[in-house]
N, C-alpha and C positions, 0 to 999 in steps of 0.2 A: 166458684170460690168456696175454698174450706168455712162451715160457721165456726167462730169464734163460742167456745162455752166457761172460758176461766172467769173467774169470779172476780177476782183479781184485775189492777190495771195492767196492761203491758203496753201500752204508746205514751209516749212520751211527745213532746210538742218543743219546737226551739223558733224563735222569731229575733232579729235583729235590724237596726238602719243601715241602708249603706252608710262606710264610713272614712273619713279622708282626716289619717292624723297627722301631725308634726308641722314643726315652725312652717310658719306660712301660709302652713293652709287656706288659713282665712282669708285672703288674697284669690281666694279661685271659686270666692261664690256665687257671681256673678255669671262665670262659665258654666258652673252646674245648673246654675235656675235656667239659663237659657238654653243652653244644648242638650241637658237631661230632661228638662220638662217645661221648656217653652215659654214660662213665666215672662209677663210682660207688666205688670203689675202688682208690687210684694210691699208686707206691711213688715216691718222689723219690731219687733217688741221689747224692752230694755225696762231699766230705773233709770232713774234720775243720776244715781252713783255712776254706775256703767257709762251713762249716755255721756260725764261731765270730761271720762278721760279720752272723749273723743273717738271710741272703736266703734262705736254704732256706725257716726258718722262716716268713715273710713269705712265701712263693709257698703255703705249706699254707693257712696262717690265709686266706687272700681266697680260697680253694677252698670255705670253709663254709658261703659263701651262695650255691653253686651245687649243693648236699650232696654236694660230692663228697668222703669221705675220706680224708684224706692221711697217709700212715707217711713215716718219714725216714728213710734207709741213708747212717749219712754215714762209714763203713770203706773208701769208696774210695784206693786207693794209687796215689799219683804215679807214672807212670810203669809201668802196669797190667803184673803178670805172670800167669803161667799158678796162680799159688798164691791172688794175691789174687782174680784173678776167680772163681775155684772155692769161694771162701770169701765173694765177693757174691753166687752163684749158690745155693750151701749157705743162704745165710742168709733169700734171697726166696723158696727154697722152703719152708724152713720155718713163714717168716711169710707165705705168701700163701693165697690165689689171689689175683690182680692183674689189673685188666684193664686197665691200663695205667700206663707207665711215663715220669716228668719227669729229667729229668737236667740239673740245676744244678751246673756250672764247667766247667774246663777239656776237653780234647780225653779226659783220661782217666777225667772222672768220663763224659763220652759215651760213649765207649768200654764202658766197666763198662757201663755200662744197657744196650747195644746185645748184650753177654754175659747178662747176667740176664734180656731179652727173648728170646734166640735160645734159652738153656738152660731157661727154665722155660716154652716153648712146643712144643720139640719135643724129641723122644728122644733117648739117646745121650747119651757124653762130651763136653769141652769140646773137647778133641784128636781127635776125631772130624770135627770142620769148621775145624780149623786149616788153613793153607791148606799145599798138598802145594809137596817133599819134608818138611816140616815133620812136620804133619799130617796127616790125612787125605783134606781137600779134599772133604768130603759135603757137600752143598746142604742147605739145611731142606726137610721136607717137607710142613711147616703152615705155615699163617700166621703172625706175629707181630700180638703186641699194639700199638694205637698209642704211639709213643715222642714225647714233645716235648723238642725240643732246647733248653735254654736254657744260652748259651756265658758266661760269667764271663771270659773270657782272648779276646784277638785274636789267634789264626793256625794252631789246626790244622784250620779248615775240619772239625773233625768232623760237627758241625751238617749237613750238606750231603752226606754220604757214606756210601756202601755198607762199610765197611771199619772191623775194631775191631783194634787194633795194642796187639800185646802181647810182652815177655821169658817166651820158655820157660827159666826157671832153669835147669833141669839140663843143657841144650844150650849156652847161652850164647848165645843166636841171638834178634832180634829178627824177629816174625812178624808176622800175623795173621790174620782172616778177613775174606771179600771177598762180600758176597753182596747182589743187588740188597735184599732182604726186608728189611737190616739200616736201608738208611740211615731215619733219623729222617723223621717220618708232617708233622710240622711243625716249624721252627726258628722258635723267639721271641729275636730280637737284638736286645738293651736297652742299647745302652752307655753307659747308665748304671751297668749292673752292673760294667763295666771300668774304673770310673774308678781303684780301688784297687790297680791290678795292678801291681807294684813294676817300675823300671825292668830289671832284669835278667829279668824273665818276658817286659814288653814287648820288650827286643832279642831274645830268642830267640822270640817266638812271631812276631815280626813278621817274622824269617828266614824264619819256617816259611811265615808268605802270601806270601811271596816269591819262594821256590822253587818252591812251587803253582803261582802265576801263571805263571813261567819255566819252568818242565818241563812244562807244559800245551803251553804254546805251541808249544815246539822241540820237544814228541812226536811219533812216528814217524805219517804221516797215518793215517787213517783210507781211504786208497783205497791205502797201501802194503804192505797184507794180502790175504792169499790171502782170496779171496768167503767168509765162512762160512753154515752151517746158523742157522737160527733157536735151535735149543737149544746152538747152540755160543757164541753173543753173550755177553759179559760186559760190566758199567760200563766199566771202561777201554775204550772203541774207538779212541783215539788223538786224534791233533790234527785237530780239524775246525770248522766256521765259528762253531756256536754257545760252542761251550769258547772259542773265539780272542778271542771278544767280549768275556766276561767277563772271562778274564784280561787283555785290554790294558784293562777301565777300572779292574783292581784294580793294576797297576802305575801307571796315572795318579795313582790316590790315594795312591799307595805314596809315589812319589814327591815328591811336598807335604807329607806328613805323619808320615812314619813317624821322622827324626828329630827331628822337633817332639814326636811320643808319646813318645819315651823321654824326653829332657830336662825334658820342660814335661807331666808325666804329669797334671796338672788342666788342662790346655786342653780345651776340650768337645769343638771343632772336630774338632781333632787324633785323640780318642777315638772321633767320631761317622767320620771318615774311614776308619780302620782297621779299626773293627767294617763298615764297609762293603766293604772291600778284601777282611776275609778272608770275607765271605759270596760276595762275586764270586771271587774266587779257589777256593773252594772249590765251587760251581757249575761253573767250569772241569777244575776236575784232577778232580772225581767222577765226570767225563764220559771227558772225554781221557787221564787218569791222569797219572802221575808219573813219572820214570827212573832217572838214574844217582846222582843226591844223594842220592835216599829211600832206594835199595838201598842207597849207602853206608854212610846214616844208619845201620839197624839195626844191624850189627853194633860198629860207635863206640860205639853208645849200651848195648848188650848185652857186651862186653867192656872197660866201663867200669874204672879198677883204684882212684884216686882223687879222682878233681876233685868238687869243692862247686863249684857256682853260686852267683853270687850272689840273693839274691831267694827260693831252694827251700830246699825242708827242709835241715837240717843234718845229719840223723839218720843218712845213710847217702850214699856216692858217686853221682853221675848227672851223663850229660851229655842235659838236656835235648833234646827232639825235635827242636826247632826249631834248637837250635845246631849238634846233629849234623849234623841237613842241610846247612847250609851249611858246613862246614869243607872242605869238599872242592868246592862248588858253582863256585868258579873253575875250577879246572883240569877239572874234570867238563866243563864249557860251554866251556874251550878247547879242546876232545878233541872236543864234539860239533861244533865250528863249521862246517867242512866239510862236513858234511850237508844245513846249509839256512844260508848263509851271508847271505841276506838278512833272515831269522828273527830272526838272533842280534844282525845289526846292527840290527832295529827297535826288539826287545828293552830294548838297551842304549840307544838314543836314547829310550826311553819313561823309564826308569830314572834314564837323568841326561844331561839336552837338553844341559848346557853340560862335555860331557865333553871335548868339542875331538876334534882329530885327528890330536893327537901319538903318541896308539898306533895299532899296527898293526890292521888290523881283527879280527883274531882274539883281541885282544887287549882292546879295549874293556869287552864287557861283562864279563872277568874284574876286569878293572881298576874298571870302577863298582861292583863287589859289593865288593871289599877296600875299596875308599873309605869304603862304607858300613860296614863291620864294624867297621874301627879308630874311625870316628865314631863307635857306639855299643858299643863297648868287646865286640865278642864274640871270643874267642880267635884267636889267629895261626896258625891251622891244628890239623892233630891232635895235633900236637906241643903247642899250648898247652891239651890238657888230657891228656896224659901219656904220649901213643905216640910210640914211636921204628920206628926204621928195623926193629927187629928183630919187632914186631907187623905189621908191613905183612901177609904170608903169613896170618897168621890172621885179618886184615881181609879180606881177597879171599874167603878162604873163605868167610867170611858174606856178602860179597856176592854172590857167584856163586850162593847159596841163594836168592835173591830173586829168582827166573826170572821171576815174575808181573810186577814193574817191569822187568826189564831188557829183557823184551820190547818195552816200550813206547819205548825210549831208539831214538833216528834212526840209530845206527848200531849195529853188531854191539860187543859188550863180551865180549872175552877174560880171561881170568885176567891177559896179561900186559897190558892194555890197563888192567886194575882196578891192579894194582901199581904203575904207573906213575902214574895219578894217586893214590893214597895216596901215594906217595913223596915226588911236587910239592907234595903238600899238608901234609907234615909242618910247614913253614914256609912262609905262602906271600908274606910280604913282610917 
């Protein structure tokens, strides 16, 4: 075999779930657990929201005549922290053994199962595989049980990804873990399941395939890394041909349809487009990874002080995932523009063809994304949901903790380069 002597990366790396889309689907997962991998034993994991319109229960019942038995965990909490997954963790150990695991709704009851799967398969604490400076950043060193994804919400791409994103409380810091083992064995996308998704979940989660799609793209290549070792590869490898693909045909759908799903949230069309968007988007960024929005996101969403969303629990403050990321998503993609300036402009021509070309180019695609945000009513920056100038500093700090994305962003990100766009973004029109 030829040695290898460029300095340079040149492999690239792609991983995906098997995946079974379209109405109905979810009616056939009873035949997969059993015929693809023998499951005689499956914990379903949900909320309380999910579990009340009855689909949890309907995914166990059609499991009976495949004899597979189905329990139902439906304690998952919106917006996953290090208290509550220890306490889905606590609880499938108590009630199991499991040989495998469904997870019905959003990105966080995915989440929770991909924690109940990592922690009731192999040893150690939760904070043990948090990912470092957080945590501890330890690999699994078993296998995991099969997981099937079934997503209830369009846009955290959890379905499709290596990664369970969670609030460590006592820190104040939004984290996760990152581990190829993690991502889901199969994704079943029914969007029929999303038809009830209230339009405030749609504008935020549909940000969130949004930013997938756009920080896939504009991520730092895949050949702008030093060569690495075989055990040193991680999921993110950066921007490269197959993530590009996915994410330009989940911004095509975006584009048609994303303010059609919020407004017109019984259009089928509009719901079957989106559930398509975020599986394609999420195929892309599980690949390529994420940047400077995501990094943002966490700590927005983790040093929350008051905002209710429209659409989520009222019980307690959150700024959802999805809207996090973008509150900063303009000036974040003005800041990157100059890295890959032809990127940014395809980007924004995919996003909104009849943008014109009254803005400067470095300007466009921040300009397309406010367009869209004030069209579907998501806040005016961080400022509209409760940060001022004088949070900025403890925002950076959280970002700058999020070394794992900000690797992936096209250019180098400073403390003062983070300040600056939180600044921009306190208002951003």
């Amino acid at each position: 075999m030829t040695e290898v002597s460029v300095t340079n990366e040149e492999v690239f790396t792609y991983g995906a779930p098997n995946l079974k889309f379209g109405p109905g689907a979810a009616d056939e997962i009873g035949f997969d657990l059993h015929n693809n991998y023998g499951s005689k034993r499956v914990l379903i994991v949900t909320d309380e929201r999910i579990a009340a319109t009855g689909t949890p229960q309907k995914v166990a019942e059609q499991m009976k005549k495949y004899d597979v038995e189905a329990h139902i965990f439906d304690g998952v909490h919106v917006e996953p922290t290090d208290v509550s997954l220890q306490a889905a963790v606590d609880w499938a150990r108590e009630n199991g053994p499991w040989d495998a695991f469904v997870a019905v709704g959003g990105g966080s009851s995915i989440d929770t199962a991909k924690a109940i799967n990592l922690m009731t398969t192999n040893d150690g604490e939760l904070m043990d595989y948090i990912n470092a400076p957080v945590g501890g950043g330890q690999n699994p060193s078993k296998p995991l049980n099969p997981l099937v994804a079934v997503p209830t919400t369009t846009g955290t791409g959890a379905e499709s990804t290596t990664i369970c994103v969670l609030d460590v409380l006592s820190l104040r810091v939004k984290t996760g873990i990152s581990h190829a083992r993690l991502r889901p064995t199969m994704a079943v996308v029914d969007p029929l399941l999303t038809m009830t998704q209230p339009a405030g979940v749609t504008a935020a989660a549909g940000m969130d395939i949004l930013c997938h799609a756009l920080e896939s793209y504009t991520a730092k290549s895949y050949t702008d890394y030093e060569r690495k070792q075989p055990e040193q590869r991680v999921p993110y490898c950066g921007a490269n041909p197959i993530a590009d693909m996915w994410s330009e045909k989940s911004l095509r759908l975006l584009s048609k349809s994303f303010r059609t799903s919020v407004k017109e949230g019984d259009n089928r069309e509009a719901r079957m487009n989106m559930a398509m968007a975020a599986t394609f988007a999420g195929m892309g960024f599980g690949n390529a990874g994420v940047h400077i929005p995501h990094a943002n996101a966490y700590p927005i969403a983790g040093q929350v002080k008051d905002f209710h969303p429209d659409g989520y629990p009222a019980d307690e403050p959150m700024v959802p995932h999805g809207m996090s990321v973008s509150l900063t998503a303009p000036e974040a993609f003005r800041f990157t523009f100059e890295a890959n300036p032809e990127r940014h402009l395809y980007v924004a021509e995919l996003l909104a063809p009849n943008l014109g070309s009254e803005h400067k180019p470095e300007d466009r695609l921040p300009a397309a994304l406010m367009d869209l945000m004030r069209d579907i009513g998501i806040p005016n920056g961080i400022g509209g949901v409760g940060y001022d100038e004088g949070d900025v500093s403890d925002l950076v700090e959280g970002t700058m903790k999020q070394q794992r994305l900000l690797a992936t962003a096209p250019k180098d990100v400073t403390e003062d380069d983070a300040a600056g766009i939180f600044t921009r973004s306190l208002e951003l029109w």
